[in-house]
N, C-alpha and C positions, 0 to 999 in steps of 0.2 A: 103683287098684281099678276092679272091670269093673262097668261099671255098664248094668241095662238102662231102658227110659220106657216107662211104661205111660199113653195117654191114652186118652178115652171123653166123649163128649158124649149123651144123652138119644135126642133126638127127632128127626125130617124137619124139625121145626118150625125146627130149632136150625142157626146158622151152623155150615161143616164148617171154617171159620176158628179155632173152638175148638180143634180137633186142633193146625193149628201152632201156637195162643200155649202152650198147654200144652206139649208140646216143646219148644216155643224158652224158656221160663221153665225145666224142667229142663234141657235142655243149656247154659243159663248157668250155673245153682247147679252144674252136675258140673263146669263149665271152671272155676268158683270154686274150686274145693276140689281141684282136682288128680285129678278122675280121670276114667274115657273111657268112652264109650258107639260101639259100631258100629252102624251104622244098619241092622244084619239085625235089632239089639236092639230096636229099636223096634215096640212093637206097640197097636196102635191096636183100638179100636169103636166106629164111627161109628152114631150112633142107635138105640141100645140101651140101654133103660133100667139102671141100674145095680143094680134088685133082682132081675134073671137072672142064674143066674147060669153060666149054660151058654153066655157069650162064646166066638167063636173068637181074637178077641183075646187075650184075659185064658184062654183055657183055654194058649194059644199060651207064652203068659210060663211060666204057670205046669211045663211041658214042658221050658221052656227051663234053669226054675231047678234043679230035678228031676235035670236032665244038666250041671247045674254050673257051665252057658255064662255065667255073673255072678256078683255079689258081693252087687248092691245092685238093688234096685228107686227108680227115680226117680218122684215123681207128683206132679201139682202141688198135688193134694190128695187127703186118703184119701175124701173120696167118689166119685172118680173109680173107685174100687177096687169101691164098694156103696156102696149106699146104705141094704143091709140092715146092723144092727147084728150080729146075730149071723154073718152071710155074712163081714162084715168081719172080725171077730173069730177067727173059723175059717180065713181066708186070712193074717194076722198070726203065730195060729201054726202054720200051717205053713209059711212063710216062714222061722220063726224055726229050726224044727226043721229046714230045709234052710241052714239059717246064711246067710240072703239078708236082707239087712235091708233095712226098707221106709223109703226117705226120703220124707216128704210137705215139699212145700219151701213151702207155701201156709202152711201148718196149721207149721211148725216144730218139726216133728215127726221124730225119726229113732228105728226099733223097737228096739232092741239098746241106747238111753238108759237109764238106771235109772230116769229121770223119766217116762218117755213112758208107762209104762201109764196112769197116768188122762190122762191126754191123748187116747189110743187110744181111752179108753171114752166119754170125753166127746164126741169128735167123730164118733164113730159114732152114738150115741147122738144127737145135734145132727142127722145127716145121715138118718135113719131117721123122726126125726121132721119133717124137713122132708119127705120123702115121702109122709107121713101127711096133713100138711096141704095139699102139692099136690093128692092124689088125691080129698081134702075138697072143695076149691078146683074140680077139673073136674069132678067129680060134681053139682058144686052149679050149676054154665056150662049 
């Protein structure tokens, strides 16, 4: 299976070291399981909050899965993807409707599982409301 890595870290603030562990954490789970990523697959945004949602990163993937160039989207985890609940939810399925399924390997989470819907909602849900409270948190700095 062709598999692509979607990674993303926040801020200026934020080490750009995020980008390779997240990578390197997906391309071990995809050597785990037998299947391959090329490295054009790989699409990154570096400090870029994750409730925009007009990435060139992530507009990049989403281009790539569109023209069929994969199978699978790799992440290390689905707030990597948003950190908006309903953004998320919105990119899941249309994921799904382009038959790309979304592995989160953080979260143990794969889209196309029977189980994974409340999974999906719960950790969007989880990830949406930590941005609530972050933005709480620097408003209040």
């Amino acid at each position: 299976m062709r598999v692509a890595i979607y990674a993303r870290y926040s801020s200026a603030n934020q080490s750009e070291k995020s980008i390779d562990d997240q990578i390197r954490v997906c391309k071990n789970y995809i050597r785990e399981h037998n299947m391959t990523v090329d490295d054009r697959h790989i699409y990154v945004d570096e400090a870029i909050s994750g409730s925009i949602i007009n990435r060139p990163g992530l507009q990049a993937l989403e281009k790539a899965a569109e023209d069929k160039e994969f199978e699978a989207v790799a992440v290390d985890a689905l707030s990597r993807l948003s950190r908006s609940n309903h953004q998320m939810l919105t990119m899941v399925l249309k994921f799904n409707y382009l038959q790309v399924k979304i592995v989160s390997v953080s979260d143990g989470i794969i889209s196309d599982d029977e189980n994974a819907k409340l999974g999906i909602h719960l950790r969007g849900l989880m990830n949406e409301l930590y941005l609530d409270d972050l933005k709480k948190k620097t408003m209040r700095g």
